[in-house]
C-alpha angles and dihedrals in degrees: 000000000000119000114186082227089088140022124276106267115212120173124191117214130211137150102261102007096228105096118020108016096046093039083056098042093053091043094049088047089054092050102049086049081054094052090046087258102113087105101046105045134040131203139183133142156218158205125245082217123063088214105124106026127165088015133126129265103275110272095247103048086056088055096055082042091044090048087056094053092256114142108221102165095103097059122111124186122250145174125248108259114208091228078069094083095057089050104041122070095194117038102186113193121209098218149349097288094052095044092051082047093048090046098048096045099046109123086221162359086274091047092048088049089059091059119097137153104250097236091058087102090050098112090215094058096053112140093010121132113256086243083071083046105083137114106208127230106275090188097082080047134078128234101306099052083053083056089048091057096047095054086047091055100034085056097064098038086094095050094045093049094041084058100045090056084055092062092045096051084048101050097048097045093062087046087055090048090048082050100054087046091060102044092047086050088060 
């Protein structure tokens, strides 16, 4: 659960880490510095292979990113580690079969809450079933499925941020309540 002693940790999941998660987790970032966030909430990603490992964001991801103004040279490409579930508050999977993985390997019921397709913020997939929630692979593609990605993606930034400050608020309004508990203890 959140604590406003550290920043709000999101991680994006994908298979490699080199097209969607990464692509997600620098646009996120971007959008959280544009919302006055970047100081309050972290986000990286990862890979549920380890595949590809220590490489470079794909080439043409970089180029749709780099086209945006979002910097993408410094990723490397990692695997989900378990000890994940217990750091990251929001665990955002890229499509159905990460999000299955995430769910079947989450430690508990609090670890399985933090799970969600990524596009479920998206407001035009509201009351969709997470099977109609995937983003599909863009690597076996060529450059417009990279551009499809990025507009997949790019449609549920809003809802995920809007969240995210939710949970801010929330968790600094109890803080504050705590607070004032203490204070009127003493």
């Amino acid at each position: 659960m959140y604590s406003t002693t550290s920043p709000y940790r999101i991680i994006t999941v994908c298979t490699g880490n080199i097209c969607r998660s990464p692509m997600a987790a620098l646009m996120l970032t971007e959008a959280f510095d544009a919302e006055g966030l970047g100081q309050l909430v972290a986000v990286d990603s990862a890979g549920t292979t380890g595949y590809e490992v220590g490489n470079p964001i794909d080439p043409r991801a970089a180029r749709v990113l780099t086209a945006q103004h979002i910097a993408s040279e410094d990723h490397v490409a990692r695997k989900w580690r378990h000890e994940w579930f217990a750091e990251r508050d929001l665990i955002l999977a890229l499509d159905v079969d990460h999000f299955g993985w995430l769910q079947e390997g989450a430690p508990d019921r609090a670890s399985l809450e933090k799970v969600r397709m990524f596009r479920s913020f998206d407001p035009r997939m509201e009351g969709r079933s997470s099977l109609d929630l995937g983003i599909e692979d863009p690597w076996y593609g060529g450059h417009t499925d990279f551009d499809n990605t990025w507009t997949l993606i790019k449609a549920a930034i809003p809802g995920i941020v809007e969240y995210v400050k939710a949970a801010i608020a929330s968790a600094e309004a109890a803080a504050d309540n705590d607070h004032q508990q203490v204070t009127s203890m003493t």
